[in-house]
C-alpha positions in Angstrom: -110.1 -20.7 21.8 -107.8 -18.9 24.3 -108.9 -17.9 27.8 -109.6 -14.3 27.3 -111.5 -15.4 24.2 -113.9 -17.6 26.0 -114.1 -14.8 29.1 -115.0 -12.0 26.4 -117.4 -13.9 23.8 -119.7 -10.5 23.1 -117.1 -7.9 22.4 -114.7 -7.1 19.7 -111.8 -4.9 20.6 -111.0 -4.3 17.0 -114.7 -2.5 16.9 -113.9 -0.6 20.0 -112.4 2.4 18.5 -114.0 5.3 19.4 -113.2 8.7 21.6 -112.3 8.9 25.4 -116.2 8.2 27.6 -116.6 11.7 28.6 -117.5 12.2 32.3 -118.7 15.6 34.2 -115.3 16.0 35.9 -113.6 15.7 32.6 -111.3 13.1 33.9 -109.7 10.6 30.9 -110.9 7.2 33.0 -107.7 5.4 32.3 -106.3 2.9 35.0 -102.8 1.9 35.4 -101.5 -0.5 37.4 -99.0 0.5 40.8 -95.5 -0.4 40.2 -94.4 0.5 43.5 -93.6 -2.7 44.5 -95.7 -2.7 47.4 -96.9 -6.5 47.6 -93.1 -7.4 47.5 -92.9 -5.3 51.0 -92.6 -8.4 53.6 -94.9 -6.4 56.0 -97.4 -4.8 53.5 -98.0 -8.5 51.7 -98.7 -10.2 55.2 -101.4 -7.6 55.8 -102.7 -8.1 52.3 -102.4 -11.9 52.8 -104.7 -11.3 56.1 -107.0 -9.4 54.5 -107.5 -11.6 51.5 -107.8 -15.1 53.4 -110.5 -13.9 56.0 -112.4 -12.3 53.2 -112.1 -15.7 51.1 -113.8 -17.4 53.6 -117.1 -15.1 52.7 -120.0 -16.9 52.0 -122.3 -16.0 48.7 -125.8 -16.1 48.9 -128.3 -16.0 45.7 -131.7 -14.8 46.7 -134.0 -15.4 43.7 -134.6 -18.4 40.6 -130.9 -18.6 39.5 -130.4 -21.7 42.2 -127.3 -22.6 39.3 -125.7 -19.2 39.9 -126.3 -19.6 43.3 -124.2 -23.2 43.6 -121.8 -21.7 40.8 -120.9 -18.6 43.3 -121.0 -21.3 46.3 -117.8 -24.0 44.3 -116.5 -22.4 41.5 -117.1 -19.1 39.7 -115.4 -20.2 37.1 -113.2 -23.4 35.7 -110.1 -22.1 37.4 -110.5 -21.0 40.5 -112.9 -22.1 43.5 -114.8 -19.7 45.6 -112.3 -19.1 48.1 -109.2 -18.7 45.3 -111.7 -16.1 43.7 -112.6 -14.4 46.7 -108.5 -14.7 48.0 -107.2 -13.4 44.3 -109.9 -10.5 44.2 -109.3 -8.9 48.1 -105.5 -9.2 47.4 -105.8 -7.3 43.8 -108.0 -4.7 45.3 -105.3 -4.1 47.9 -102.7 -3.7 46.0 -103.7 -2.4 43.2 -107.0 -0.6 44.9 -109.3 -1.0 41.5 -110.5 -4.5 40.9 -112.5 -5.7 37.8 -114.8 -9.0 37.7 -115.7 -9.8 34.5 -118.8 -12.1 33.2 -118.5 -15.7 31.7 -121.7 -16.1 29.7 -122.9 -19.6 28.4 -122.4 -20.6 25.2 -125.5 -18.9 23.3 -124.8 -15.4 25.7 -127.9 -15.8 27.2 -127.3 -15.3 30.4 -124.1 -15.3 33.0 -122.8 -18.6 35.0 -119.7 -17.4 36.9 -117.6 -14.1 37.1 -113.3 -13.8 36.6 -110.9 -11.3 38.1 -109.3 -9.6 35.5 -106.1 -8.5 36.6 -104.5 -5.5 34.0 -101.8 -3.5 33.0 -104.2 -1.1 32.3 -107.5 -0.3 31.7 -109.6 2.6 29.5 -113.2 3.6 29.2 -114.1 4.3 25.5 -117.5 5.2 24.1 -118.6 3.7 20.8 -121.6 3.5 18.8 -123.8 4.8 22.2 -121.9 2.2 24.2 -119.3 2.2 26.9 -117.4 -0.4 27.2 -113.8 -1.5 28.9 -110.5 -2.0 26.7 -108.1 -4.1 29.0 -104.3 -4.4 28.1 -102.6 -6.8 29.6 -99.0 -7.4 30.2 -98.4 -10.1 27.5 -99.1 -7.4 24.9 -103.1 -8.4 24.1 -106.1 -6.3 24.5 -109.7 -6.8 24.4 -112.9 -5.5 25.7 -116.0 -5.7 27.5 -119.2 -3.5 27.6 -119.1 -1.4 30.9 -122.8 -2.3 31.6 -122.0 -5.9 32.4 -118.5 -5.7 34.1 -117.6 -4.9 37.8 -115.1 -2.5 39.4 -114.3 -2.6 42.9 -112.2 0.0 44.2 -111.5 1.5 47.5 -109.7 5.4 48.2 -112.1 6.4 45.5 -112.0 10.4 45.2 -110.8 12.2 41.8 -110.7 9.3 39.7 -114.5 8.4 38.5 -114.1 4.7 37.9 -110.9 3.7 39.5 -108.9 3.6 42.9 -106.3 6.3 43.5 -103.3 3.9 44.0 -101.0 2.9 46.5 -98.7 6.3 46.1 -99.1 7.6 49.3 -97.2 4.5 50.7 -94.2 4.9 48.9 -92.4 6.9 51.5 -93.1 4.0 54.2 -92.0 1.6 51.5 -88.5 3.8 51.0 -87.9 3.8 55.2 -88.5 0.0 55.4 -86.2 -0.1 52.3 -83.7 1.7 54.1 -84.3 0.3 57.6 -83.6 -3.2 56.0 -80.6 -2.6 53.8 -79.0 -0.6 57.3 -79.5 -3.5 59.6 -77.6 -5.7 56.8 -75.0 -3.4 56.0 -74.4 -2.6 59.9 -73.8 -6.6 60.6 -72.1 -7.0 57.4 -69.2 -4.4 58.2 -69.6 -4.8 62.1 -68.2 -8.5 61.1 -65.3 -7.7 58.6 -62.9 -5.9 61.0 -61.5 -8.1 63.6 -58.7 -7.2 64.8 -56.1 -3.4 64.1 -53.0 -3.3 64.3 -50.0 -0.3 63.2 -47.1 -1.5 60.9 -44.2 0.3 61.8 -42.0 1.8 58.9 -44.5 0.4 55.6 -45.4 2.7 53.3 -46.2 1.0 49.9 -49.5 -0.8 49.4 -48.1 -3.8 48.3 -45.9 -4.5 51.4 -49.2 -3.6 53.7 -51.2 -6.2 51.6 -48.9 -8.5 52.1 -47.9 -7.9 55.5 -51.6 -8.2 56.1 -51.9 -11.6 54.1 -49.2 -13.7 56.5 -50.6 -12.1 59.7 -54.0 -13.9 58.9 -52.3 -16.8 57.5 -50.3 -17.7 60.8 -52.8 -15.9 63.2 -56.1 -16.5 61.9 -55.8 -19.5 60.1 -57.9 -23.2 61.3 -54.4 -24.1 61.5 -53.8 -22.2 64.7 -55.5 -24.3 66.9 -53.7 -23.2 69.9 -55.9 -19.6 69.8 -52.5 -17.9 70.1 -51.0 -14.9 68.0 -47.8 -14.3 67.8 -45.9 -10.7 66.5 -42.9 -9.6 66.0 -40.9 -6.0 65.9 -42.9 -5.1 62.6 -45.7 -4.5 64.8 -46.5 -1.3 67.5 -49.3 -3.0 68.3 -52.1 -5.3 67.9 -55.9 -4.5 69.2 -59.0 -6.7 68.4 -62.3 -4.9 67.6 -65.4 -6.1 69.7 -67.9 -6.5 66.9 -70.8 -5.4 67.8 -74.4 -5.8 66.2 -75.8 -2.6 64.5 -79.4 -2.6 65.8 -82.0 -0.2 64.9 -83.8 1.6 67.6 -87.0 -0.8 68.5 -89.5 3.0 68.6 -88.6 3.4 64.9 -89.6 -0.1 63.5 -92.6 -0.2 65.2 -93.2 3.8 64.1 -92.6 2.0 60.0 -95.1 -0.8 61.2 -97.7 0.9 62.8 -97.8 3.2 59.6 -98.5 -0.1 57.8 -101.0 -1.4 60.0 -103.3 1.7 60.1 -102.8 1.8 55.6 -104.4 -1.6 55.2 -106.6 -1.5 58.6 -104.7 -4.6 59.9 -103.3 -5.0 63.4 -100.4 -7.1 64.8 -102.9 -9.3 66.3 -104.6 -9.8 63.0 -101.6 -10.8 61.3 -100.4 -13.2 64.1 -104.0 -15.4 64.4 -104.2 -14.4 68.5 -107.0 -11.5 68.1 -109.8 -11.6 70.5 -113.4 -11.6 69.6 -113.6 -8.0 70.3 -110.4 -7.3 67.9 -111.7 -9.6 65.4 -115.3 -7.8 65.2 -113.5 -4.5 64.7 -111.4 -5.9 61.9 -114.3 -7.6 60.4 -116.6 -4.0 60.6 -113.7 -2.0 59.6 -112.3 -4.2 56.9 -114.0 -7.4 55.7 -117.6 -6.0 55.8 -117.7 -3.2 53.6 -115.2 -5.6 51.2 -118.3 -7.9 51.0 -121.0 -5.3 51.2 -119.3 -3.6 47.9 -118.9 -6.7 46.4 -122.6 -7.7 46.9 -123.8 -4.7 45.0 -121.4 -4.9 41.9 -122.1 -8.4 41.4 -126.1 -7.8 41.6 -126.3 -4.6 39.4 -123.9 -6.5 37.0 -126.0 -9.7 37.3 -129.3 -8.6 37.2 -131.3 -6.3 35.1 -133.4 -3.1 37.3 -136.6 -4.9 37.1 -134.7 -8.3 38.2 -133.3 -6.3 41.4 -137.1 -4.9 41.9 -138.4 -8.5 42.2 -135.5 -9.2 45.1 -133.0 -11.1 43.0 -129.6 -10.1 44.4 -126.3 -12.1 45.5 -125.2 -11.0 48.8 -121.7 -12.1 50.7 -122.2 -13.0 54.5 -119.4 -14.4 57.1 -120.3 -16.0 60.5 -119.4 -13.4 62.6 -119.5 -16.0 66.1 -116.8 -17.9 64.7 -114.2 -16.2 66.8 -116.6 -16.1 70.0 -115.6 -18.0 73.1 -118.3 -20.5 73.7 -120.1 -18.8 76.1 -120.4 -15.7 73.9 -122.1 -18.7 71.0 -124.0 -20.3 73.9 -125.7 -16.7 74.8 -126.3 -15.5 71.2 -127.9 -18.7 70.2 -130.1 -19.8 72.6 -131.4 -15.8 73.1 -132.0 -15.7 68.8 -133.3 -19.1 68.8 -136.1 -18.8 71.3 -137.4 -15.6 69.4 -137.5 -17.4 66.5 -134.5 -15.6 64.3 -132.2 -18.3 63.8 -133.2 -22.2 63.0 -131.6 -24.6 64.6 -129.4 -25.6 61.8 -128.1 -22.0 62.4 -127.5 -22.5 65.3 -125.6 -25.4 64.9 -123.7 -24.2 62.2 -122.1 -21.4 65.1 -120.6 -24.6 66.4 -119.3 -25.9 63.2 -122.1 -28.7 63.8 -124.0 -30.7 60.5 -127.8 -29.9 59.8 -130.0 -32.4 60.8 -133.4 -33.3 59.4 -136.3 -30.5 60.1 -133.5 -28.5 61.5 -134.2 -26.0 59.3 -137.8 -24.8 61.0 -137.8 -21.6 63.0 -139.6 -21.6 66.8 -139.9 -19.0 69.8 -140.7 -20.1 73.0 -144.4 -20.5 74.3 -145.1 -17.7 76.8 -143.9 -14.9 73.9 -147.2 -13.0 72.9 -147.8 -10.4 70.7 -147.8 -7.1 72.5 -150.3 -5.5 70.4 -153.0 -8.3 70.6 -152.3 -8.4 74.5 -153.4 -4.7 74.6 -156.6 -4.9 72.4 -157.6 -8.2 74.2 -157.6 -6.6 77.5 -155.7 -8.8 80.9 -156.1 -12.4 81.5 -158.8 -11.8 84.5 -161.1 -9.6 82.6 
């Protein structure tokens, strides 16, 4: 049985022949991949890189009786991939492609789902059949096959006219052509800054072949290793003999950073990001403006695909969180800590975890110190003296 085979036990994509799904905008929901080349940009795939390794390091969380799902989501969502190659492959899909689809692996009577894949297509279309939707994925190897749109999940971001899917990476294409350009003009500038050394004017030579050759024994007596006096010798031939002062062609330092600051505010990323020396207060901003809504999107398409309405009414869900004091100095952890531990929101195996500590036994108990009282019951039981 081949992998897309085991991924897509319920569906038949010879069965799934039907019309275009019909939606109010009257857009065809057909997704193509972006062939812009933009994760072979040097720049673009180290913000992408960024983005994708902080956002493997999310942690998932199962609240409700599916304590397998929950260790599944917490090692290995499925035989090929651990947690953090799931969460790493998924972020850096989204970003390039901005659509990304998570398909279920069911167990083997379909009874219920044990881990997720990220499907990663040429293309993707919604068709309706029999009174169900369902996904027909083509791929580049030429196969095709299907899922029902009920129990799949799309992830997209710059999500306007399309009514599934991400509107692409387009708009970048001009920033990809000037970094295009800017590189192949640095080469090309050192490339023919170095070929011209020296210039001289051959007096009397008209015919190409006697320049050629004229040119040939200059270098051979002048230029060659032989020459190791660093003397050059001319005769009559010659009016006279000038050497070029190669210079480096350099492009003007405002325009790079122009190209890479219209990078770094596409993908949300910073120079500081990319180089590991952020501070806490850079890395919070990153991690609001970027990492969070990632994981808060992801959350909700894996617990509407996951669970039924009436599962989700009882409190079942699967949530992504990241400790967000990793990056705090240890004065910042200190503060946090103690304050959240003495009114009793964070156990002290939480608290040790912000300092990349093991849990110890009973560490798991919440406390709050012994002079907090309730406001309310201090009111309606009047002062101490009365």
């Amino acid at each position: 049985m081949g992998l897309f085979s085991k991924l897509f036990p319920k569906a038949s994509v010879n069965a799934v022949t039907g019309a275009y799904f019909e939606t109010l905008s009257g857009y065809q929901p057909v997704f193509r991949t972006f062939r812009g080349g933009i994760y072979e940009a040097e720049l673009c795939r180290a913000c992408i890189h960024a983005f994708a390794t902080h956002a493997s390091k999310l942690k998932p969380v199962v609240t409700g009786p599916r304590k397998d799902l929950g260790y599944s989501l917490e090692t290995a969502p499925n035989p090929w991939m651990d947690t953090t190659k799931f969460l790493y492959k998924l972020a850096t899909v989204l970003e390039t492609e901005t659509t990304a689809f998570i398909v279920p692996i069911y167990d083997k009577y379909y009874e219920k789902i044990i881990g997720y894949y990220p499907v990663q297509p040429r293309s993707a279309e919604i068709r309706e059949y029999q009174g169900k939707t369902y996904i027909i994925f083509s791929f580049a190897n030429g196969k095709r096959t299907a899922v029902e749109f009920s129990e799949a999940g799309i992830i997209n971001k710059f999500f306007y006219s399309h009514d599934f899917f991400g509107e692409g990476n387009g708009a970048m294409r001009d920033t990809l052509e000037l970094m295009k350009t800017q590189q192949q003009g640095i080469s090309e500038g050192i490339k023919q800054s170095a070929v011209i050394r020296f210039i001289g004017k051959l007096v009397g030579a008209s015919k190409d072949k006697t320049i050629e050759e004229e040119r040939q024994r200059w270098r051979k007596y002048n230029l060659a290793a032989e020459n190791s006096g660093g003397i050059a010798l001319v005769d009559g031939k010659y009016e006279s003999i000038q050497q070029i002062d190669s210079k480096p062609y350099l492009i003007d330092a405002e325009q790079i950073k122009a190209i890479q600051e219209n990078v770094f505010s596409y993908f949300g990323c910073s120079k500081e990001i990319l180089q590991n020396s952020f501070s806490p207060q850079q890395w919070d901003a990153y991690y609001e403006g970027k990492v969070e809504p990632f994981a808060l999107q992801l959350s909700l398409v894996l617990t509407n695909m996951t669970f039924t309405s009436e599962q989700r009414v009882r409190g079942n869900r699967i949530q992504f969180t990241a400790n967000r004091l990793q990056y705090a100095s240890t004065e910042q952890k200190l503060k946090v800590v103690t304050d959240l531990m003495d009114r009793g929101m964070m156990s002290r195996n939480e608290g040790r975890e912000v300092f990349n500590m093991e849990p110890v036994e009973g560490g798991d108990e919440y406390m709050i110190r012994g002079e907090y009282v309730n406001a309310a019951d201090k009111v309606e039981g009047g002062s101490d003296n009365e």
